[in-house]
Biopython code that builds the backbone (N, CA, C, O; Angstrom):
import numpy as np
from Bio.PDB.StructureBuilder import StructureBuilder

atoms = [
    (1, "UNK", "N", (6.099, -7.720, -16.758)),
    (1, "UNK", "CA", (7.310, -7.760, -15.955)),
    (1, "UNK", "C", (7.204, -8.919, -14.969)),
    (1, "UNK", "O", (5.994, -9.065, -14.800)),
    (2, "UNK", "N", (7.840, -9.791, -14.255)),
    (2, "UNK", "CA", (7.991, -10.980, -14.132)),
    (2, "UNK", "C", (8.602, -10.456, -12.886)),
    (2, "UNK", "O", (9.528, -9.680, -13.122)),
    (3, "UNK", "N", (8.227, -10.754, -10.987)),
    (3, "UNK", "CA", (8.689, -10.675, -10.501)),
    (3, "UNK", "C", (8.962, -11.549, -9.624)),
    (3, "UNK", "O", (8.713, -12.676, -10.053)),
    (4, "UNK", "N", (9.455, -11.538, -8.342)),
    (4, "UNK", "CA", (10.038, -12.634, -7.381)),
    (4, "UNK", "C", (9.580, -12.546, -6.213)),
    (4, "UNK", "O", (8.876, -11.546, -6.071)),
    (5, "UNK", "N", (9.686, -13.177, -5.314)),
    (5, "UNK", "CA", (9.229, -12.955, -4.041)),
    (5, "UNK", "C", (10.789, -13.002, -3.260)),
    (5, "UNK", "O", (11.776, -13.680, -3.544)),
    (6, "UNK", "N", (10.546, -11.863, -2.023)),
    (6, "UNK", "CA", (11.387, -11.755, -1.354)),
    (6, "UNK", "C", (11.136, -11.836, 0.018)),
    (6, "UNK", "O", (10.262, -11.055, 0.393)),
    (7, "UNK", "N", (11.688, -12.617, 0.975)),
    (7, "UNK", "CA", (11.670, -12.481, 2.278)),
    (7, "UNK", "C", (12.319, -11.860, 3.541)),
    (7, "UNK", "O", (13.487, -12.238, 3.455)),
    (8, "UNK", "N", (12.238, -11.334, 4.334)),
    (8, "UNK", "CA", (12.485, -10.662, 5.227)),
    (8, "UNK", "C", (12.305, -11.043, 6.667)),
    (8, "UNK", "O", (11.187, -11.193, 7.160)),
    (9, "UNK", "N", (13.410, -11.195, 7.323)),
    (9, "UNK", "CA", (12.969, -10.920, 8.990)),
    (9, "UNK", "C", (13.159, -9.708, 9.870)),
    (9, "UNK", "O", (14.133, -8.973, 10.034)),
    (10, "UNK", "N", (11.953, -9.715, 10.384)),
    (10, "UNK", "CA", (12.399, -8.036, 11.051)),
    (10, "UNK", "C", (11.332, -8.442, 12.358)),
    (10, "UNK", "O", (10.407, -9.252, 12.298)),
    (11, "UNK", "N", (11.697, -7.738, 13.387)),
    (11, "UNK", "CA", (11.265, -7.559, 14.708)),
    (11, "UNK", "C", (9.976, -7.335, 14.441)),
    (11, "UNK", "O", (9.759, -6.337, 13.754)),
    (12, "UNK", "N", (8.469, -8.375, 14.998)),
    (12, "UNK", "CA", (7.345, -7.841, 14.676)),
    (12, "UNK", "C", (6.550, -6.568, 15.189)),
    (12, "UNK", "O", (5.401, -6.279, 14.852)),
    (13, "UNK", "N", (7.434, -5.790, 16.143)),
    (13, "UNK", "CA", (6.922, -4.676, 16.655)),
    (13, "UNK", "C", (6.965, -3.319, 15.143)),
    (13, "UNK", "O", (6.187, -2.618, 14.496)),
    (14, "UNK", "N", (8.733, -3.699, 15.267)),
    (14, "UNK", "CA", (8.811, -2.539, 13.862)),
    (14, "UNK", "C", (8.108, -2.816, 12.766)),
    (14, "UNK", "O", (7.760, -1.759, 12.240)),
    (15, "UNK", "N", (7.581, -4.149, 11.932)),
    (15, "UNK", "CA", (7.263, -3.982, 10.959)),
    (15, "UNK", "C", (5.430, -3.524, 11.159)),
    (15, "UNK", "O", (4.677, -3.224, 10.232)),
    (16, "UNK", "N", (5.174, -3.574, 12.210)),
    (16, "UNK", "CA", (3.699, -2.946, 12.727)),
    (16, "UNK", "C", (3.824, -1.941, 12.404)),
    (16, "UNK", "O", (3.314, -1.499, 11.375)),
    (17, "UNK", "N", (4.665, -1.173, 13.328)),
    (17, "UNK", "CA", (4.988, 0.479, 13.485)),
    (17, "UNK", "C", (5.272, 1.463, 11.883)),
    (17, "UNK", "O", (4.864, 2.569, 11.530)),
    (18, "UNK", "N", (6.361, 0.193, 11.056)),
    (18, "UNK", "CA", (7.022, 0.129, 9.477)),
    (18, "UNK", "C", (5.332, 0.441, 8.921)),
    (18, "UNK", "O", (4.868, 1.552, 8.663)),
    (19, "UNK", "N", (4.624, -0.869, 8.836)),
    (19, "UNK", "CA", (3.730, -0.783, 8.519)),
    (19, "UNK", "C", (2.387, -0.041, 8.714)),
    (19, "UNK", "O", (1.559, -0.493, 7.924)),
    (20, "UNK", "N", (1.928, 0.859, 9.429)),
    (20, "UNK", "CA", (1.157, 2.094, 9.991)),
    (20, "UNK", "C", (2.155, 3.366, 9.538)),
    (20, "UNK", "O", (1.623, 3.997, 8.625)),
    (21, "UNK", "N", (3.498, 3.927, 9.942)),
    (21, "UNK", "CA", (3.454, 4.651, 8.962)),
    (21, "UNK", "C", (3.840, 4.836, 7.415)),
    (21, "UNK", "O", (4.090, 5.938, 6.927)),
    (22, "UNK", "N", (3.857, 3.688, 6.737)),
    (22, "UNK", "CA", (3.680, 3.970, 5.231)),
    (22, "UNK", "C", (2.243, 3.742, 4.974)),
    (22, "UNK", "O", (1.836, 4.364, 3.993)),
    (23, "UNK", "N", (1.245, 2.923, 5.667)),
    (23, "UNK", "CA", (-0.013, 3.222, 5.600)),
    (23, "UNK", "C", (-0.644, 4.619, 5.282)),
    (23, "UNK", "O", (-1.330, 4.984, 4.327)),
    (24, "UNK", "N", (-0.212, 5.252, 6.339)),
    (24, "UNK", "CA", (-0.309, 6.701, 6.332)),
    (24, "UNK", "C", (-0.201, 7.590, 5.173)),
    (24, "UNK", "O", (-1.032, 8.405, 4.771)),
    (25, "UNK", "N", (1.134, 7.261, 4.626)),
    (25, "UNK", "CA", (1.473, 7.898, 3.155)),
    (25, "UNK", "C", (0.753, 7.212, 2.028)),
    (25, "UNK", "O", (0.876, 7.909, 1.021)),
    (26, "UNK", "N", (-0.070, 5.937, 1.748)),
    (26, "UNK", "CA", (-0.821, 5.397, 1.079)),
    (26, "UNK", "C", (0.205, 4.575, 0.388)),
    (26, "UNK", "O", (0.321, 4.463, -0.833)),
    (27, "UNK", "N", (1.051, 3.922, 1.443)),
    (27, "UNK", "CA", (1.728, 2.954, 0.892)),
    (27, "UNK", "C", (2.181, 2.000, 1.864)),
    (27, "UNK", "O", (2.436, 2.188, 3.054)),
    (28, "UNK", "N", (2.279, 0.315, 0.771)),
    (28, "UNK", "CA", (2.642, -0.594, 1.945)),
    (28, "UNK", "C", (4.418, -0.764, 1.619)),
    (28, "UNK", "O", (5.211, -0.007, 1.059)),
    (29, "UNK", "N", (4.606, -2.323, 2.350)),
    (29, "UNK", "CA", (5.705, -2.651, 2.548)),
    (29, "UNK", "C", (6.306, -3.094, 1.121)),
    (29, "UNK", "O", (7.512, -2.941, 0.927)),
    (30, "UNK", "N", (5.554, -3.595, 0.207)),
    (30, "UNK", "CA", (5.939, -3.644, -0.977)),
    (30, "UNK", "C", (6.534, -2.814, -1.858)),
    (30, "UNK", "O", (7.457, -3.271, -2.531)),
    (31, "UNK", "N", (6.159, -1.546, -2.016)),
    (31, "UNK", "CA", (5.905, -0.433, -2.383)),
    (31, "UNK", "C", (7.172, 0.216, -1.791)),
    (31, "UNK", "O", (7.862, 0.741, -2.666)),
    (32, "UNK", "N", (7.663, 0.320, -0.544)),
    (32, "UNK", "CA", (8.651, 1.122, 0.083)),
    (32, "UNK", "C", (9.946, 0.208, -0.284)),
    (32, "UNK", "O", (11.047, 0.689, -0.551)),
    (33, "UNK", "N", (9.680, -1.050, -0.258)),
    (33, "UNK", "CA", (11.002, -2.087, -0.769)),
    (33, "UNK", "C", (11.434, -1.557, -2.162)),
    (33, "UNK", "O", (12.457, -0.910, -2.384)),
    (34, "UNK", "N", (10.417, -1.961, -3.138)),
    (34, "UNK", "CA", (10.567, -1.454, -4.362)),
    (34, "UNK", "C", (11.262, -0.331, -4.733)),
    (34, "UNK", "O", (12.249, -0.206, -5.459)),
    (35, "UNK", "N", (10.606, 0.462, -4.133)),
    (35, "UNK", "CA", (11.458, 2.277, -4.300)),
    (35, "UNK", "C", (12.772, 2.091, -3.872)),
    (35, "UNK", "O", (13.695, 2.241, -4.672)),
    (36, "UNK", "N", (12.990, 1.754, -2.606)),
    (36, "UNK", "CA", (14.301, 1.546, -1.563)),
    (36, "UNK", "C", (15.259, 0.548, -2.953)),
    (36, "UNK", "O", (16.437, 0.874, -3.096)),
    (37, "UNK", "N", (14.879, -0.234, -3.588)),
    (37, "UNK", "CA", (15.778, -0.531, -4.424)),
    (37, "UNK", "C", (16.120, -0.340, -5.616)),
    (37, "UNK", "O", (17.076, -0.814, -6.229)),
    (38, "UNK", "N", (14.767, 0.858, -6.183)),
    (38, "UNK", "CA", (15.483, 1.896, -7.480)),
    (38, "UNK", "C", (15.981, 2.739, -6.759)),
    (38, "UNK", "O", (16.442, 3.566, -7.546)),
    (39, "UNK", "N", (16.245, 3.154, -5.470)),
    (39, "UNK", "CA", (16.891, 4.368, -5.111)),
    (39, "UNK", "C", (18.118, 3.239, -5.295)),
    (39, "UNK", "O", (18.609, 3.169, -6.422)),
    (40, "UNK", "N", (18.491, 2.605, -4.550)),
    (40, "UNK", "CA", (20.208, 2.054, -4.866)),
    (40, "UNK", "C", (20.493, 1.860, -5.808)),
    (40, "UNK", "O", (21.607, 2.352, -5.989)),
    (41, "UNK", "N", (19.893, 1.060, -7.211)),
    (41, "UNK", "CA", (20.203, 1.708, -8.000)),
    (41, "UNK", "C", (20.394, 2.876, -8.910)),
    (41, "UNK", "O", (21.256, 3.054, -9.771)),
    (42, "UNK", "N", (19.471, 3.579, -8.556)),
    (42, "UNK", "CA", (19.695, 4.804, -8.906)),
    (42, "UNK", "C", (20.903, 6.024, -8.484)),
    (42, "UNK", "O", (21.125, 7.067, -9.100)),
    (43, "UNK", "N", (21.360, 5.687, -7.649)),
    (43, "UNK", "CA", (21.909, 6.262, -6.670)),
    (43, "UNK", "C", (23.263, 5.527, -6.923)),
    (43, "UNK", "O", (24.146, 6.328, -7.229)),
    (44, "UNK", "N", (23.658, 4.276, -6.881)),
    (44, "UNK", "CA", (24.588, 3.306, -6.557)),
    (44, "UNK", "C", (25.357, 3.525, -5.160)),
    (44, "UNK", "O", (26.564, 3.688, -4.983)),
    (45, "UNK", "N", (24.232, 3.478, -4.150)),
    (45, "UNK", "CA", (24.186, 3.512, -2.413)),
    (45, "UNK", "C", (22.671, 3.177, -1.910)),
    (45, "UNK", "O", (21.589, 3.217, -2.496)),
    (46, "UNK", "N", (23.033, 2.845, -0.633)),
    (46, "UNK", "CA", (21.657, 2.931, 0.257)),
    (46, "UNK", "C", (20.951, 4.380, 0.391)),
    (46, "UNK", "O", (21.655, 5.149, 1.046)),
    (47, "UNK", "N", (19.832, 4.904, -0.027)),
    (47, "UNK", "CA", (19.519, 5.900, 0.106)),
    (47, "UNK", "C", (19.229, 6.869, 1.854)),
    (47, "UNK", "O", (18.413, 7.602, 2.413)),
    (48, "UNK", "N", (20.587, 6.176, 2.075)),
    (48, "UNK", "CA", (20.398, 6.566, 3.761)),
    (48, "UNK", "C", (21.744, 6.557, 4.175)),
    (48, "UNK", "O", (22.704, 6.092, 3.561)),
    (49, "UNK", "N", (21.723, 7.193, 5.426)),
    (49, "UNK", "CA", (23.680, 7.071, 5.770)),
    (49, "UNK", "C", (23.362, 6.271, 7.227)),
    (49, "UNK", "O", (22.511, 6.538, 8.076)),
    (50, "UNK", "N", (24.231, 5.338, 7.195)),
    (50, "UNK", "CA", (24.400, 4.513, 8.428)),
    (50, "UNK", "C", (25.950, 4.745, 9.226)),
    (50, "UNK", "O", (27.083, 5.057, 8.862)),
    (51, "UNK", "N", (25.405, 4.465, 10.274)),
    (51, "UNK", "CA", (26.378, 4.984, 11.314)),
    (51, "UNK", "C", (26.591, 4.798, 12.567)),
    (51, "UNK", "O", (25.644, 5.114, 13.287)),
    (52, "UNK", "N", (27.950, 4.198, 13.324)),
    (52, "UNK", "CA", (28.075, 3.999, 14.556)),
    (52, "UNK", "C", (28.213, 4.861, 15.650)),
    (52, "UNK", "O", (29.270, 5.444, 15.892)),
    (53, "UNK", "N", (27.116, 4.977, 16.374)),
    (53, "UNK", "CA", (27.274, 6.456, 17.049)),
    (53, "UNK", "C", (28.711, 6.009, 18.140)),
    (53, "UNK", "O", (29.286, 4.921, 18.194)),
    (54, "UNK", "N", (28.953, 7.075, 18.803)),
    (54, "UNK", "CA", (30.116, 6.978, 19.891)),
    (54, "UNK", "C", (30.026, 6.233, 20.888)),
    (54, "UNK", "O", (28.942, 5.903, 21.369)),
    (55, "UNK", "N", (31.063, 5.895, 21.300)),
    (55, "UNK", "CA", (30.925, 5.171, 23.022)),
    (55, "UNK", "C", (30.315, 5.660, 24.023)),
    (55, "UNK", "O", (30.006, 4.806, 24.855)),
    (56, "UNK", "N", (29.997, 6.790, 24.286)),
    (56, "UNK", "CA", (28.840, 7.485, 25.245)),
    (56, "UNK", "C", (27.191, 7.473, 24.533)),
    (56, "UNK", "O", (26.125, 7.316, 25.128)),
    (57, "UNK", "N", (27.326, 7.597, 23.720)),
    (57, "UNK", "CA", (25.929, 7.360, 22.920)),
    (57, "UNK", "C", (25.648, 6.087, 22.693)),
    (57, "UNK", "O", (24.430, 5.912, 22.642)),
    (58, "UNK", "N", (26.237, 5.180, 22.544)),
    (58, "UNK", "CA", (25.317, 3.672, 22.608)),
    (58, "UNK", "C", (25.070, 3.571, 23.817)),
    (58, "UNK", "O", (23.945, 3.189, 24.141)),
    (59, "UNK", "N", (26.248, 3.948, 25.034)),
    (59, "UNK", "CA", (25.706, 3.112, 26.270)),
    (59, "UNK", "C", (24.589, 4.049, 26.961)),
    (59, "UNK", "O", (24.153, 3.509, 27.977)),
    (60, "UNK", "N", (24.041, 5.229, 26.706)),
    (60, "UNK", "CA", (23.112, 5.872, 26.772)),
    (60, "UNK", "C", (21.788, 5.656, 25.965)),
    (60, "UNK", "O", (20.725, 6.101, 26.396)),
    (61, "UNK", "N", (21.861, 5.043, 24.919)),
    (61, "UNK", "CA", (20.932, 4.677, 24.189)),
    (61, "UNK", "C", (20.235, 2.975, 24.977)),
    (61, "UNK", "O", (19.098, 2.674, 25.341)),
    (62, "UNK", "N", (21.470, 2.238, 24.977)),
    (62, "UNK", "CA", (21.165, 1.040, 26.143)),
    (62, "UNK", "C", (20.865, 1.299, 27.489)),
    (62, "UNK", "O", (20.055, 0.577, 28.071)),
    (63, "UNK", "N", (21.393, 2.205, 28.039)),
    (63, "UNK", "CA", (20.519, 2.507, 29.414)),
    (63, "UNK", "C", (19.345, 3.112, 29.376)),
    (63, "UNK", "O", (18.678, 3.065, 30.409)),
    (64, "UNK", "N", (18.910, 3.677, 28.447)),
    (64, "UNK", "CA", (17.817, 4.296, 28.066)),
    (64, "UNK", "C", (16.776, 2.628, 27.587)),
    (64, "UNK", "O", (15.664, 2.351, 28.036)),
    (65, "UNK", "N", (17.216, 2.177, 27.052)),
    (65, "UNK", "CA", (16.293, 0.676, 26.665)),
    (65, "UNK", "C", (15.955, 0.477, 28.208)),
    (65, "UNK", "O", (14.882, 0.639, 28.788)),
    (66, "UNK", "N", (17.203, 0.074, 28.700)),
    (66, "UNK", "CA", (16.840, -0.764, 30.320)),
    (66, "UNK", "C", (16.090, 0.224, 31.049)),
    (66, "UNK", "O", (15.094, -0.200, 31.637)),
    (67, "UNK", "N", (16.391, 1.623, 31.149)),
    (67, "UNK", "CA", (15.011, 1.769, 31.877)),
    (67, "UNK", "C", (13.111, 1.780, 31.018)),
    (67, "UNK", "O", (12.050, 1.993, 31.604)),
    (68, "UNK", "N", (13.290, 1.521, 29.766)),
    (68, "UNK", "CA", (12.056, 1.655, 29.382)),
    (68, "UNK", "C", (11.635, 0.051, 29.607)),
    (68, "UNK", "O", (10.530, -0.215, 30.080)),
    (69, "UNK", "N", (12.525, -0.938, 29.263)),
    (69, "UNK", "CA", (12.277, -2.429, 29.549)),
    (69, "UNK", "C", (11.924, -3.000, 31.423)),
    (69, "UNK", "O", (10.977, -3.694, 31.794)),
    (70, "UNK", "N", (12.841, -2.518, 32.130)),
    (70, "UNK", "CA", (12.484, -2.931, 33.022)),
    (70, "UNK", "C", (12.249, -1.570, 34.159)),
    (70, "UNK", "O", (12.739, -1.743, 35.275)),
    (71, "UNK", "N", (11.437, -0.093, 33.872)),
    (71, "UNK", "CA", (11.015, 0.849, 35.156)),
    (71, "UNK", "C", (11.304, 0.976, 36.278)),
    (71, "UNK", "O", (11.490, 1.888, 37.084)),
    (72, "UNK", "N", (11.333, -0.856, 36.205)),
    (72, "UNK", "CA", (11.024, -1.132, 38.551)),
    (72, "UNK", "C", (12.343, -0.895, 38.843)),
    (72, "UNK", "O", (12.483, -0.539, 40.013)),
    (73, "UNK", "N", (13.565, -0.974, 38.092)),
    (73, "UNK", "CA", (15.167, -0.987, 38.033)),
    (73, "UNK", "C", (15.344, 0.398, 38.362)),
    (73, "UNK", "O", (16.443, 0.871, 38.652)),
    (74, "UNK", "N", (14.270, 1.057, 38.321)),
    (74, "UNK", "CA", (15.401, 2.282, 38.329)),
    (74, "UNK", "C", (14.102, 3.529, 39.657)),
    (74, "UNK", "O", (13.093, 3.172, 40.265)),
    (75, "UNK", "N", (14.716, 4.790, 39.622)),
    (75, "UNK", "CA", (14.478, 5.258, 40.327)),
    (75, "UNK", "C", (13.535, 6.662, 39.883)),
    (75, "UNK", "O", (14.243, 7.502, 39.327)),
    (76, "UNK", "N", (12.403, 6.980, 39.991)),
    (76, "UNK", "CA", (11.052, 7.763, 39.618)),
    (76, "UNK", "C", (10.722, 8.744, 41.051)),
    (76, "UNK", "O", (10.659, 8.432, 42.241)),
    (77, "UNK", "N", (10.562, 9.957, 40.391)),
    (77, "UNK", "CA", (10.420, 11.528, 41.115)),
    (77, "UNK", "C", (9.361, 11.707, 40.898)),
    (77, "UNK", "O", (8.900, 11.182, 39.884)),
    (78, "UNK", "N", (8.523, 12.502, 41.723)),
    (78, "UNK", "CA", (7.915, 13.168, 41.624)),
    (78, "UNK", "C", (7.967, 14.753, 41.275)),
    (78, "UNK", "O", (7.078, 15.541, 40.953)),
    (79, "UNK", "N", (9.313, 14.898, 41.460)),
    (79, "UNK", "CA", (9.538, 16.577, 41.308)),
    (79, "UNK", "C", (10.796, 16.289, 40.954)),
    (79, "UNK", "O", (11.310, 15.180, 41.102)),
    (80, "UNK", "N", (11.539, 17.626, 40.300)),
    (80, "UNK", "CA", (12.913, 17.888, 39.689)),
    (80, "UNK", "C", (13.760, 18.015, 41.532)),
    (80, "UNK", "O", (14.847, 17.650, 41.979)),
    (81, "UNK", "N", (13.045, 18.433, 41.883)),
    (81, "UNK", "CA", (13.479, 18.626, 43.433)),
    (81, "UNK", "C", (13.766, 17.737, 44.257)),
    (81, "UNK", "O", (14.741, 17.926, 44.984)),
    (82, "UNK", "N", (13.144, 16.752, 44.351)),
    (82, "UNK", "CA", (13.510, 15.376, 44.870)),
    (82, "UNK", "C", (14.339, 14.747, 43.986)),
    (82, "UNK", "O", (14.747, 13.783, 44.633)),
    (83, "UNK", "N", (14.833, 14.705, 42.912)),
    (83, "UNK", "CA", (15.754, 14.212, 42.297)),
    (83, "UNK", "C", (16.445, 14.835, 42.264)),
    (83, "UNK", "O", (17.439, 14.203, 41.906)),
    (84, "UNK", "N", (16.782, 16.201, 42.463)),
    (84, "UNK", "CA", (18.190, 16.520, 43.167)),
    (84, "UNK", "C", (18.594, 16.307, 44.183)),
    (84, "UNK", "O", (19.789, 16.049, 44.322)),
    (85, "UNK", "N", (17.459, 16.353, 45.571)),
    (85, "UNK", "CA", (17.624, 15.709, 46.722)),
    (85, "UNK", "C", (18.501, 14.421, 46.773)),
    (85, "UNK", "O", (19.554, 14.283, 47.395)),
    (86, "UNK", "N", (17.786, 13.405, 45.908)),
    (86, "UNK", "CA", (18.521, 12.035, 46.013)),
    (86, "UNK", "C", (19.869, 11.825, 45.548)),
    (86, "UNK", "O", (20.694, 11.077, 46.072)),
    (87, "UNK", "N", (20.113, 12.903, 44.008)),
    (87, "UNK", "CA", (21.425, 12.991, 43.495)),
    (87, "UNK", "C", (22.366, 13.308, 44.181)),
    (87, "UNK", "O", (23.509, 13.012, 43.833)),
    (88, "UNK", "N", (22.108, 13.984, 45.318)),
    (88, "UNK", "CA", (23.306, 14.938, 46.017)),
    (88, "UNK", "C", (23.493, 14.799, 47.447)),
    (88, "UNK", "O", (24.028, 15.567, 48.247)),
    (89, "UNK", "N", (22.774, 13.306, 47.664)),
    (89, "UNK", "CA", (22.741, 12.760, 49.237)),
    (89, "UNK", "C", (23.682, 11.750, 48.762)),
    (89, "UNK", "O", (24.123, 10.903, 49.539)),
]
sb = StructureBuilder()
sb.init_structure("model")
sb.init_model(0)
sb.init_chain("A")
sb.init_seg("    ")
for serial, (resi, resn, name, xyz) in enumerate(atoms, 1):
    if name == "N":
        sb.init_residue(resn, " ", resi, " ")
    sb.init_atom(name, np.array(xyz, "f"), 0.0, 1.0, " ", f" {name:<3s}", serial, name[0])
structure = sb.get_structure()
């Protein structure tokens, strides 16, 4: 069988992360491509459902980035108690 080479760009964090867990299952990135494209054909779809979540859910998903990206931005409790304190002053 006679194959091709294919290239890809992807964020080098995910294809680390991509790559450790199909490690895990005793498989690499080759291997998960391959399948991923007898499933579409097999299937005649992406073997996955994609989807735009709602207008409250992205911008929660993005404020959720900004506080994991930048911490110092935002505001850290020590107790559920003091963060009601601050919420309600």
């Amino acid at each position: 069988m006679a194959t091709t080479m294919v290239r890809v760009r992807m964020d080098t964090g995910l294809k680390e992360q991509v790559d450790a867990a199909l490690a895990s299952m005793g498989l690499n990135m080759s291997t998960a491509v391959n399948a991923m494209a007898r499933q579409i054909l097999h299937q005649g779809k992406l073997p996955f459902e994609l989807y735009v979540g709602n207008s409250d859910l992205l911008e929660a998903m993005r404020e959720a980035e900004d506080i994991r990206k930048h911490p110092e931005n935002h505001p850290s409790y020590a107790s559920a108690h003091e963060m009601m304190e601050d919420i309600l002053s």
